[in-house]
C-alpha positions as CSV (number, residue, x, y, z in Angstrom):
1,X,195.9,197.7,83.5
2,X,194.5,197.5,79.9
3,X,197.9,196.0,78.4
4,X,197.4,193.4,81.5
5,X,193.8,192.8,80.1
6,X,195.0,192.7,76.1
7,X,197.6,190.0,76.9
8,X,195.7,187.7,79.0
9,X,192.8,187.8,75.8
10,X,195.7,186.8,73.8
11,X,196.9,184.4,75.8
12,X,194.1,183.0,76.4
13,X,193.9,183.1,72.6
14,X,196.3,180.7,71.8
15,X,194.7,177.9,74.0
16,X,191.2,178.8,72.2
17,X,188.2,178.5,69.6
18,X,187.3,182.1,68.8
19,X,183.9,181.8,66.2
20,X,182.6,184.8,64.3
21,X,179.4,186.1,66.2
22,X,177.4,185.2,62.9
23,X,177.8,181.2,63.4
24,X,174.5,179.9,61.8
25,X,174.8,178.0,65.8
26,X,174.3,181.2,67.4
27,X,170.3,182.4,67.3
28,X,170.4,186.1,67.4
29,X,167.2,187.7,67.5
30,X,165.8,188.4,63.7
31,X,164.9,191.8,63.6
32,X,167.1,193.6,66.0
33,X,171.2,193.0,64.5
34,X,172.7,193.9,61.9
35,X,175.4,190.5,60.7
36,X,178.1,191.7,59.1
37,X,180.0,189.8,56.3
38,X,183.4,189.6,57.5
39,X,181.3,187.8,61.1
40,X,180.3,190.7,63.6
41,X,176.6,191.5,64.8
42,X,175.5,195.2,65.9
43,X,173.0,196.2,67.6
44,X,171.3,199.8,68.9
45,X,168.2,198.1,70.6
46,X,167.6,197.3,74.1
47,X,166.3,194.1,74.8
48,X,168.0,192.0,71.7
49,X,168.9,189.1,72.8
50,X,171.4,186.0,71.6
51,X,170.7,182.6,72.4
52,X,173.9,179.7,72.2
53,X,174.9,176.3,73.4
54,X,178.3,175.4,74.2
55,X,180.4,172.8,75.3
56,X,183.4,172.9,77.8
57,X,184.5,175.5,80.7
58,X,184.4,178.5,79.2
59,X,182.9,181.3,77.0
60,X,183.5,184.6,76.5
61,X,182.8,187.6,74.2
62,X,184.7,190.7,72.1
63,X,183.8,193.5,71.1
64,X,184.5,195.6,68.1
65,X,184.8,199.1,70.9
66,X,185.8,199.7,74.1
67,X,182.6,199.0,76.4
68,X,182.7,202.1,78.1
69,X,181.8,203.8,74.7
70,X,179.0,202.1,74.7
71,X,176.7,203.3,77.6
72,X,174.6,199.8,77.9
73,X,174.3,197.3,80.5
74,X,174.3,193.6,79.7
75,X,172.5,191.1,81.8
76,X,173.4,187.3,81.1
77,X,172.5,183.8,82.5
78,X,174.5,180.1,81.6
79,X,172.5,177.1,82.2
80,X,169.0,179.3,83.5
81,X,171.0,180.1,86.7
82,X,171.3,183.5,88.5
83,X,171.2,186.9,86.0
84,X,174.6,188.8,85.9
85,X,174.6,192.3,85.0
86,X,177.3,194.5,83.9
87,X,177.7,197.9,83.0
88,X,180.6,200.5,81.8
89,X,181.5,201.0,85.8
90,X,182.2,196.7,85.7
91,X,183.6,196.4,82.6
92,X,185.5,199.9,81.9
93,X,187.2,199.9,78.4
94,X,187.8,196.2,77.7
95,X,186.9,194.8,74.6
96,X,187.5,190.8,76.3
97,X,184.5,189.9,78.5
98,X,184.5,186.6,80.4
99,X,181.1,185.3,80.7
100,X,181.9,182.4,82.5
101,X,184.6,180.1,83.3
102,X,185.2,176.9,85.7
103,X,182.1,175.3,84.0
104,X,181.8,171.7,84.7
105,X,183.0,169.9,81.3
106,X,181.2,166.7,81.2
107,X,177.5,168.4,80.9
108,X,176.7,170.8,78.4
109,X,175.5,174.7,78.5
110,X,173.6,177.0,77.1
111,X,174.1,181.1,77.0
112,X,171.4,183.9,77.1
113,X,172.7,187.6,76.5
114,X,170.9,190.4,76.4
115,X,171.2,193.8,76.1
116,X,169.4,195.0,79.2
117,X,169.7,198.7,78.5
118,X,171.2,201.1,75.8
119,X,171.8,204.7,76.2
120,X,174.3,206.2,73.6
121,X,173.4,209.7,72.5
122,X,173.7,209.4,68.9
123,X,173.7,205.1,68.5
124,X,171.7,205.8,65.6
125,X,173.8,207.6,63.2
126,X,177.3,206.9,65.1
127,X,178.3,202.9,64.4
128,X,181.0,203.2,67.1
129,X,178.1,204.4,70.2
130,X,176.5,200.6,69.1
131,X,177.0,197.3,70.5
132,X,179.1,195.3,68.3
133,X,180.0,191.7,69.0
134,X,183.2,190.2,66.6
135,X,183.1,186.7,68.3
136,X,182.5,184.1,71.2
137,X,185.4,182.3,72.6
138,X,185.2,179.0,73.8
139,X,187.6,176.3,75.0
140,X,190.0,174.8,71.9
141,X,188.8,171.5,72.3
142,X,184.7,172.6,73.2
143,X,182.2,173.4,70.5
144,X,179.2,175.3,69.8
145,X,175.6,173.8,68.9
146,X,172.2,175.7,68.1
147,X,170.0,176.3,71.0
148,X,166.4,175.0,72.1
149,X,163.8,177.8,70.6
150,X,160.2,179.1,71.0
151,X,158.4,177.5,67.9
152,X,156.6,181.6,67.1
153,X,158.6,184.8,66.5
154,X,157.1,188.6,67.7
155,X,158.0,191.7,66.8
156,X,157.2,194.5,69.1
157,X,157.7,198.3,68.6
158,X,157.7,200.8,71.2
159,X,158.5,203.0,73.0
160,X,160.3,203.9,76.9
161,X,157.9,202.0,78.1
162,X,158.7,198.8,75.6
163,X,162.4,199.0,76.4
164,X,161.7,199.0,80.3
165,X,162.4,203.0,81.1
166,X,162.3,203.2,85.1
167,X,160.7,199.5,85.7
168,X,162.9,199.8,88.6
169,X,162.1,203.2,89.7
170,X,164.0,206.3,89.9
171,X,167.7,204.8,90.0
172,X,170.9,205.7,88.2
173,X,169.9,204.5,85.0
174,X,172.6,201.4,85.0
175,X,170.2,200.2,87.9
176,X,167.0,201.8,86.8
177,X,166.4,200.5,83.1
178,X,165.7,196.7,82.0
179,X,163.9,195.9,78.7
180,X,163.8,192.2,80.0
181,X,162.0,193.3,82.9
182,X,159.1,195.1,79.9
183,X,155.8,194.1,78.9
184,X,157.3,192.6,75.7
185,X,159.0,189.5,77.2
186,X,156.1,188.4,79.3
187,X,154.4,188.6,76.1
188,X,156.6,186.5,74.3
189,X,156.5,184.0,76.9
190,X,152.9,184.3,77.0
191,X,152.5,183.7,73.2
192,X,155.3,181.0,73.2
193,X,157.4,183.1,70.9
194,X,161.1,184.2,70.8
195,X,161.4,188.2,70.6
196,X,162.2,191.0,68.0
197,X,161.6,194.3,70.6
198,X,161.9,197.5,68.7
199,X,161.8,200.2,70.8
200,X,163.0,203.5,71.5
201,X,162.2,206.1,74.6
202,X,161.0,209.6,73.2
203,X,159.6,207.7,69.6
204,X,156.2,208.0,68.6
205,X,154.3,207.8,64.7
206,X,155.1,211.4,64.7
207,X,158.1,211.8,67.3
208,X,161.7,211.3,67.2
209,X,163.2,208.9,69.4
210,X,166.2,208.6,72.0
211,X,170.0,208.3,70.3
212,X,168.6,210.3,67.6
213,X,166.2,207.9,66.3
214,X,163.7,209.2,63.6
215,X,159.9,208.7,64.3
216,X,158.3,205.1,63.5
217,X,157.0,206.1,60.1
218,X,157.1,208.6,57.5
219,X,156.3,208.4,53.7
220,X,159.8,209.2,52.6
221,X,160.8,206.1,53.4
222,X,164.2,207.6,54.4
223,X,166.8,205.9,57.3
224,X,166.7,209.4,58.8
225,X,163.0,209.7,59.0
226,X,161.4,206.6,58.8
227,X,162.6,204.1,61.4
228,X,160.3,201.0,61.7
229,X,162.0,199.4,58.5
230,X,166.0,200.4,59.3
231,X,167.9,199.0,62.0
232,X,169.7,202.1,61.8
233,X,170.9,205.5,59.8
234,X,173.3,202.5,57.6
235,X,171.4,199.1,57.6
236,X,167.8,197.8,56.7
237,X,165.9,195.8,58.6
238,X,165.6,192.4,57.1
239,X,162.0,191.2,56.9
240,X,163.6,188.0,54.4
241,X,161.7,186.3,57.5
242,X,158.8,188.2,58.9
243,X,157.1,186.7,62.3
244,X,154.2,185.4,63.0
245,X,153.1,188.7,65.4
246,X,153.9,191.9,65.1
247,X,152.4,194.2,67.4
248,X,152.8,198.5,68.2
249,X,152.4,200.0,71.1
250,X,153.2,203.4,70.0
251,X,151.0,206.9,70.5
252,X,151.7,207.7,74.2
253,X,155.1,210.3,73.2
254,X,152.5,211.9,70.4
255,X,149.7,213.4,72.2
256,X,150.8,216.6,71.8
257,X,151.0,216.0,67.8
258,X,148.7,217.0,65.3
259,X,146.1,214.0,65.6
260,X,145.9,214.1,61.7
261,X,149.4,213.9,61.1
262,X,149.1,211.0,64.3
263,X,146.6,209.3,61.7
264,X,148.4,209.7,58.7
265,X,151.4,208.2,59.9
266,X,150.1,205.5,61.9
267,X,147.9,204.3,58.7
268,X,151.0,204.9,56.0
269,X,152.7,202.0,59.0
270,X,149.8,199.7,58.8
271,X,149.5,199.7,55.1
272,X,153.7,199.3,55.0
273,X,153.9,196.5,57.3
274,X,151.3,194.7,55.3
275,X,152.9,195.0,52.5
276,X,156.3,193.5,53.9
277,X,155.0,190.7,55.9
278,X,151.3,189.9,54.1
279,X,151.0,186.7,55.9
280,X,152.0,188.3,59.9
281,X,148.9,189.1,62.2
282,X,149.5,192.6,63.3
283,X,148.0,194.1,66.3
284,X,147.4,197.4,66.5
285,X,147.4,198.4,70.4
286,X,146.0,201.5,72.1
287,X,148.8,202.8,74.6
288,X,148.7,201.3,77.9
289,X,147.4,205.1,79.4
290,X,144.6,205.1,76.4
291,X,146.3,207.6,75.0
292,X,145.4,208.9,71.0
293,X,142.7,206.1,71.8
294,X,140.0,208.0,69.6
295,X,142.6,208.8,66.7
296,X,144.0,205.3,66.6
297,X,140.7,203.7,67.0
298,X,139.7,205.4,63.9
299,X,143.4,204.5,61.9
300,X,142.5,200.8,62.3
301,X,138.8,201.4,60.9
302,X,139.7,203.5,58.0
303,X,142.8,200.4,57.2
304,X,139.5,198.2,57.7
305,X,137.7,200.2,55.0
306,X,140.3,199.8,52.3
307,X,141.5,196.6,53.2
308,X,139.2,194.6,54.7
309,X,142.1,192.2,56.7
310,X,141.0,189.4,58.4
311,X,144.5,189.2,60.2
312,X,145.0,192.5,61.5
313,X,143.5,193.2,64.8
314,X,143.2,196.7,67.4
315,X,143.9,195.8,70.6
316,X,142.5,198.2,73.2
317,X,143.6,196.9,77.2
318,X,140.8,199.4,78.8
319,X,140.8,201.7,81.7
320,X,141.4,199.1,84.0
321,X,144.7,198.6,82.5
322,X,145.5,202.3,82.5
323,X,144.7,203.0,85.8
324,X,148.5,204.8,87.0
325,X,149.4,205.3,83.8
326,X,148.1,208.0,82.2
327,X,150.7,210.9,83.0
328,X,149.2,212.0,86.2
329,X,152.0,211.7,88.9
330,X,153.5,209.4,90.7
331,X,151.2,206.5,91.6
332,X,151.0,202.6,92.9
333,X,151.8,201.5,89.1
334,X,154.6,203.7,88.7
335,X,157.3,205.7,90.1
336,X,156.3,208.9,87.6
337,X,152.6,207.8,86.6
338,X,153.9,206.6,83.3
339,X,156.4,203.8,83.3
340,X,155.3,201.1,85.0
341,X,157.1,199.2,87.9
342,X,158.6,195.9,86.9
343,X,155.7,194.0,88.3
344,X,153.2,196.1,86.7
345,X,154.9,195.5,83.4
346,X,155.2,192.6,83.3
347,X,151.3,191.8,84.4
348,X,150.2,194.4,81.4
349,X,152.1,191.7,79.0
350,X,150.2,188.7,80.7
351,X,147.2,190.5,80.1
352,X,148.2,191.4,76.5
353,X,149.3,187.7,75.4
354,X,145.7,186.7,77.2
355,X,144.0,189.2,74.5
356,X,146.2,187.7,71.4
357,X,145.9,184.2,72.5
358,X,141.8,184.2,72.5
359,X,141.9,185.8,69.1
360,X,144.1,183.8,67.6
361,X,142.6,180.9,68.8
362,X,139.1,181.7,67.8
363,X,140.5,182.6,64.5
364,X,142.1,178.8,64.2
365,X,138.9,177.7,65.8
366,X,137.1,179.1,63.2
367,X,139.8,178.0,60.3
368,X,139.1,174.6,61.4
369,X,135.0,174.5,61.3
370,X,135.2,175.9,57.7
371,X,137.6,173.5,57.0
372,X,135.8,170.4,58.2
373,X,132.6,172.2,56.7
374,X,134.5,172.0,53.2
375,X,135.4,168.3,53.8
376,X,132.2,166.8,55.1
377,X,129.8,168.6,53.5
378,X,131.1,168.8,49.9
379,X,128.4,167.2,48.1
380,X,125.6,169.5,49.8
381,X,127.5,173.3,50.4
382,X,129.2,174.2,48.0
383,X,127.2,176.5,47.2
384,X,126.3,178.0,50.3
C-alpha cells in the first residue's frame, strides 16, 4: 500500500509545481514555525495555522515524517467551505496528503490549515515527534499568490485550556481536542487580528508543560527551562516582528506552586517581554477560574512600580466568568469543571476581545485629545 501511495506522489510529481513551504506567498503564522533554510516549516504548537491562495485544481502537502509519528490532527477548509479533519487513523504513514483536487479552474482559491491538535510525547526535544511541512504541490500550470490578512497580529500563551483540551468533552482525544475551537481565535477575530497561540497543556510560570515543554519563564534563559522565547529545545522564537497584542493566560496549572516563586517568574516574563517587543500592549490576564488572582494581581502592581507602562494592562474577567471553571467537578461550562465546552470558550474570548477593545480604544481616544490639544492650543498650553 505505501509503495502504491509513493508512486502515485511521484507521478503526480512529474505533472506538477511542488514550492518550498517557506514561499514568501505562503503566510504562516509568525511566532509558532520554525522556516528552515533549505524551505521546510516545523511546528510543535496546536493551533498554528497557514494561510495560501492558489490557482488551478489541486493542492496538496508533504511532510518531512510519516504522519502517524506525529500524533496531531489537522483540520483544513479551501474557499471558507466545510472543515476537514484528519488524524493518524485517516492518514496512516503517508508523507503525500491531498488537500483537494477537482477544484474548478477558472476561479481562484484560497487554503487554511491548521494544526487542530498536537500530542507527541517528547515534540519538544525530539524534531521527528513535530510537524514538518517540506512543500505544497499545486497543478504545473497553476500558481500561488499571498492571501487576504487581518491588518493586527496576537500572541497568546497558555495553557490546556488555550490549545482547546476537552472543548469537545470527554472523547478520544483525535475527537476531543481543537485549539480552533479555544478562546484565542474568537479573540483574534474579535480584535481583528491574525493569531500567534502558544500554548501548552500541563505549563504554567512555574510548571512544565505537555511533550516535555519547560515552564513559561525562568531566569536562566535556557531552551530547556525557559520556554516563552524558544519555539523549541533547537530554535528561537523570532520576535524580528513582535505584534501588536500579546496577552498570558497562564497561573491555573500553578496553584499548587510556591506563590513567591509564582511571582517571581511571572514578573522576570513581564519585564522580558517588554524588553523584546517595547512597542506591543501586553495584557496580563487572571485565569479564567481566578486562580493565583491575589499573587498575579500583585505581579502586575509591583511591574507598575518599577516601570510605570502605560501599555501594559491586567486583565481580570471576574467571577461571573469563572463560574464552572474553577476545578470543582463537572459542571454546565465544562465536562471536568476546568476546560470549557466549545461554546463556552469561545464566549470567554468574545468577552475578552470586548475588555481589550474598550481599552485600547480609550487609550487611542485619549492619544487623540492630547494630540488635537498639542495642535490647537499651542500658543496658550504649552506649558500646562
Amino acid at each position: 500500500m505505501l509503495k502504491a501511495v509513493v508512486f502515485l506522489a511521484f507521478c503526480l510529481a512529474l505533472h506538477a509545481l511542488i514550492i518550498p513551504a517557506t514561499d514568501s506567498r505562503i503566510y504562516y503564522t509568525e511566532h509558532n514555525w520554525y522556516a528552515d533554510p533549505s524551505g521546510f516549516l516545523e511546528t510543535l504548537n496546536p493551533g498554528a495555522y497557514i494561510k495560501l491562495g492558489f490557482t488551478g485544481s489541486s493542492i496538496s502537502l508533504s511532510l518531512d515524517e510519516p504522519f502517524d509519528q506525529i500524533i496531531c490532527t489537522l483540520l483544513w477548509s479551501v474557499d471558507d467551505g466545510p472543515e476537514q479533519i484528519r488524524s493518524p487513523f485517516d492518514i496512516g504513514s503517508s508523507t503525500f496528503i491531498t488537500i483537494a483536487s477537482d477544484l474548478n479552474t477558472s476561479s481562484p482559491h484560497s487554503l487554511f490549515l491548521i494544526i487542530r491538535s498536537q500530542f507527541s510525547d517528547d515534540r519538544w526535544v525530539n524534531s521527528s515527534t513535530r510537524l514538518r511541512i517540506t512543500s505544497f504541490t499545486i497543478d504545473d500550470d497553476a500558481t500561488l499568490f499571498a492571501p487576504k490578512l487581518a491588518p493586527k497580529r496576537l500572541l497568546v500563551y497558555g495553557d490546556s485550556i488555550g490549545e482547546g483540551y476537552a472543548v469537545h468533552g470527554n472523547l478520544p482525544w483525535e475527537y476531543a481536542h481543537d485549539a480552533h475551537k479555544a478562546f484565542a481565535f474568537a479573540l483574534a477575530a474579535g480584535l481583528n487580528a491574525e493569531l500567534s497561540l502558544i500554548a501548552f497543556g500541563g505549563q504554567g510560570y512555574t510548571t512544565s508543560g505537555a511533550g516535555l515543554c519547560p515552564p513559561l519563564w525562568n531566569s536562566s534563559g535556557l531552551s530547556n527551562e525557559s520556554a516563552w522565547d524558544w519555539l523549541s529545545a533547537n530554535h528561537t522564537r523570532s520576535f524580528k516582528k513582535c505584534p501588536d497584542y500579546i496577552i498570558n493566560e497562564h497561573g491555573t496549572n500553578d496553584v499548587e506552586s510556591d506563590s513567591n516563586m509564582v511571582f517571581i517568574n511571572a514578573l522576570g516574563w513581564l519585564k522580558d517581554m517588554r524588553k523584546k517587543c517595547p512597542d506591543s500592549q501586553i495584557f496580563l490576564t487572571v485565569p479564567f477560574g481566578q486562580f493565583l488572582e491575589e499573587t498575579l494581581v500583585k505581579v502586575f502592581r509591583a511591574y507598575q512600580t518599577e516601570s510605570s507602562d502605560a501599555s501594559a494592562y491586567l486583565i481580570q474577567m471576574g467571577e461571573q466568568a469563572s463560574v464552572g471553571l474553577r476545578n470543582e467537578g463537572p459542571s454546565f461550562a465544562s465536562s471536568d469543571g476546568l476546560h470549557p465546552w466549545a461554546w463556552k470558550s469561545v464566549q470567554l474570548g468574545a468577552r475578552l476581545a470586548a475588555k481589550i477593545s474598550a481599552i485600547v480604544n480609550e487609550k487611542h481616544s485619549w492619544e487623540f485629545y492630547f494630540l488635537m490639544s498639542a495642535f490647537y492650543c499651542r500658543p496658550v498650553c504649552q506649558f500646562i
